[in-house]
N, C-alpha and C positions, 0 to 999 in steps of 0.2 A: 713677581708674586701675582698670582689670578685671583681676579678680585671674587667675592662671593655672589655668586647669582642672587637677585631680591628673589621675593618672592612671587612677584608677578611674573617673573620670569621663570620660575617653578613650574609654578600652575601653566604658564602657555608651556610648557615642555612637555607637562604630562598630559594636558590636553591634545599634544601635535600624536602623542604618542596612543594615545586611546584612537584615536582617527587612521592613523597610520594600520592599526591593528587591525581596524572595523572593515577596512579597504582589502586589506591581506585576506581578511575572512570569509568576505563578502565576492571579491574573485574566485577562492576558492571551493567556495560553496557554488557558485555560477558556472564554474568550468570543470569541476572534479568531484566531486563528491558532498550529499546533501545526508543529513543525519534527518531519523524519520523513526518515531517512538508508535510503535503498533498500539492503537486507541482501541480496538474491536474485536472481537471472534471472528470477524467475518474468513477468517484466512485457518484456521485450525484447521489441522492442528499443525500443519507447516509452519505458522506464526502463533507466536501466542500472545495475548493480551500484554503488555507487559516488554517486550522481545524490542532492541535498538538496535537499531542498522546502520548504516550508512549505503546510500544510495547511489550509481555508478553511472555518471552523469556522459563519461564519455560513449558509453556505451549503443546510443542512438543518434549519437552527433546533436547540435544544439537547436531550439528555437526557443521563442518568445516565454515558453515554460522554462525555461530552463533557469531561467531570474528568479532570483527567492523572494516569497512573499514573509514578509514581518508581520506579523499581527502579535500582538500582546494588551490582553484586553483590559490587565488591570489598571492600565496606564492610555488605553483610548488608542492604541499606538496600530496601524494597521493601512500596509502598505504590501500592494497588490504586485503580483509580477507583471501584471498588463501595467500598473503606474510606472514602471522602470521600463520596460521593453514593446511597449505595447504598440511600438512603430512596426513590430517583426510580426503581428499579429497576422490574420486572415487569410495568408496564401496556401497554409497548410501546406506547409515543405518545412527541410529543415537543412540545415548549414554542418556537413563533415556527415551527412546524416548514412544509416546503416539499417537494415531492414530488421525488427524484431524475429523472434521465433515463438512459434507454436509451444506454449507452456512455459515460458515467462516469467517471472513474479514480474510485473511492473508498476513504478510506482508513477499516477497519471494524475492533468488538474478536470476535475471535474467539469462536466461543458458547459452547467450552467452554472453551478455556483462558485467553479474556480480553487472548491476545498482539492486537497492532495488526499486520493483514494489509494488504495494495493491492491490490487489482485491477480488472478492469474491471467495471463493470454492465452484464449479458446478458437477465434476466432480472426481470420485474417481477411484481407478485402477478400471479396468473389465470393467468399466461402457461407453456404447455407448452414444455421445454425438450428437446434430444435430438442425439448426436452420431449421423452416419451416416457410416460412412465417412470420418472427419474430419471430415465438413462439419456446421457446425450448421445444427442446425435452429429455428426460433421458431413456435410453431404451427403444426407440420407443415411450412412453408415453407422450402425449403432458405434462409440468405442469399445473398447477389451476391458472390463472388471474383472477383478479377484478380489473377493470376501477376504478381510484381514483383521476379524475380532470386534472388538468392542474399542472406542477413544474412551478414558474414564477422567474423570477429575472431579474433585472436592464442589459440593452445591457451596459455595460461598462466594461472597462479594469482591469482583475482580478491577483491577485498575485503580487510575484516580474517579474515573467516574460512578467504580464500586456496583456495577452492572451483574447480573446475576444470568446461568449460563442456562440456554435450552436444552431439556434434556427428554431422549427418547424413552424414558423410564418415568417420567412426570406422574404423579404431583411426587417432588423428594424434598425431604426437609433440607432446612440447615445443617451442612455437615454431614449429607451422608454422599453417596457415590452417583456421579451422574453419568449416563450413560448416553453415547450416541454410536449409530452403525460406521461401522470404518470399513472403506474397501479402497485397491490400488488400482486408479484411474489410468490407463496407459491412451494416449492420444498420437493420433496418425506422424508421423515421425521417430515415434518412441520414447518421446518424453513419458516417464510415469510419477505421479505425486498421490497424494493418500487426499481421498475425501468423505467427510462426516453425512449422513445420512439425520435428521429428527424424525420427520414426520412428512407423510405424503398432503401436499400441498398445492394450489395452485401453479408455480412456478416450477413445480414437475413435471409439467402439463402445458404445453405451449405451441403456438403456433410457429410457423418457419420465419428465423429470421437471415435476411437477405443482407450480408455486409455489405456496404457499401464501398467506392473505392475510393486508398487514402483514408479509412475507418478501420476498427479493430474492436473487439467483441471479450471484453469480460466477465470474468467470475469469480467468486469466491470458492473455496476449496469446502468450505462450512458450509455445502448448497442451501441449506433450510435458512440461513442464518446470515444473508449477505445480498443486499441491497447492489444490483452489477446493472450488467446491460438486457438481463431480462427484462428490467421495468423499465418503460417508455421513459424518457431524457425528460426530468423535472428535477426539482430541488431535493428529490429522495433519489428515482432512481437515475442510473447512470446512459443507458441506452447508447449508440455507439460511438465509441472515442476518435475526433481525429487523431492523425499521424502527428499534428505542431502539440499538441497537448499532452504527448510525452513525455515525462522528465527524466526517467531511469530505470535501468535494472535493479532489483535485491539481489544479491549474491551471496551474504550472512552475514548471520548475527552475531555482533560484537561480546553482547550481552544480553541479562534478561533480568526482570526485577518481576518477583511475585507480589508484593507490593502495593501502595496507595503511590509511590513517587520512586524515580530511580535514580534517587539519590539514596533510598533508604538499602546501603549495600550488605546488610543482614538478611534481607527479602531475594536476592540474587539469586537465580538459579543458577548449580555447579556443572549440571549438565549441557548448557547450549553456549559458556564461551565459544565465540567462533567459529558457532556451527554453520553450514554452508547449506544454501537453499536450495532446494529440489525440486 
């Protein structure tokens, strides 16, 4: 006859078993695949506020990024991928590593403040980057547009953070239709993705930048609307990314919640189960 576990022996079982899981999760988050809830417009309309991924870690082979950072603020709780890995930092190389491609989604840690940003890949070492007039340029080369209508969506408060959207039609109430220019950006390779136009802006308008090598040059696909490597490397803008500060490709979306939280699965969008990124 087996005698009855006490209960202290309970509790250590279900504690080995919470730990055992934390370990499962936390490798596999490290080596395969990292979940990443779009916080921003900046990506529109390829992502949309709202829009959950998972993130394809083996895709650039691994560094120091590649360790997940815990932060959970309600609880003070906030543990850095440099606190876990921060031995692999500095050489900017990476281990199984693989060369990105021009037009990308990648999701990368910021260089100075270490937050996880998305956007797209523009720019690769060697290569001059420069807005004219809005239109990028790649080595002097303007790229190839086509005009493709208007992006349209509802003036109303998006996400948890309930952020409200730029629109080229400005001032629009609440509730009615906002409008920004949509054209299909095709980039030397062939890669082609859709980008939002608001308003002519500084950041239209810019001097040559010079990638560095072992650096990488992003953007947002929402040019008016997206804090990238246009703005010099501070705690706003991103300025050039190394190669170790990679974490992954996007490849699609699982789901998408229109939503304040996505858990609220009535707010789901029907259309972007599983849509795949472009």
């Amino acid at each position: 006859m087996t005698a009855k576990p006490t209960a202290g022996q309970s509790i250590l079982e279900t504690v080995k078993t919470i730990v055992y899981a934390l370990l499962i999760a936390g490798v596999f988050r490290t080596l395969f695949f990292q979940p990443f809830w779009i916080p921003s417009g900046s990506m529109k309309e390829t992502l949309l506020i709202g829009d959950f991924l998972f993130v394809n870690k083996m895709a650039y082979g691994y560094s120091y990024a590649s360790c997940p950072s815990v932060r959970i603020g309600a609880i003070g709780l906030n543990i850095d991928a440099e606190d876990i890995c921060g031995f692999l930092d500095s050489d900017n190389s990476r281990f199984l590593g693989s060369d990105p491609e021009r037009g990308d989604v990648v999701v990368f840690r910021h260089p100075v403040t270490g937050t996880d940003f998305i956007k797209r890949l523009i720019g690769l070492p060697g290569d001059k980057i420069q807005m004219k007039n809005g239109v990028l340029h790649i080595n002097g080369a303007a790229v190839a547009l086509e005009n493709a209508g208007n992006f349209e969506e509802v003036m109303a408060a998006q996400g948890p953070q309930g952020s409200y959207p730029r629109c080229e039609n400005a001032p629009v109430g609440k509730g009615a239709t906002c409008l920004k220019s949509r054209q299909i950006e095709t980039l030397p390779g062939g890669s082609s993705h859709v980008i939002l136009n608001i308003a002519d802006q500084s950041a239209d308008h810019t001097g040559v930048y010079q990638v560095p090598e072992g650096h990488f040059f992003f953007m947002g696909d929402n040019r008016d609307n997206s804090s990238d490597s246009r703005l010099v490397q501070t705690a706003g803008g991103v300025g050039f990314v190394p190669l170790e500060n990679l974490i992954g490709r996007a490849d699609r979306i699982m789901f998408s919640s229109a939503g304040r939280s996505m858990l609220f699965f009535w707010t789901w969008r029907s259309d972007r189960y599983f849509k795949g990124i472009e």
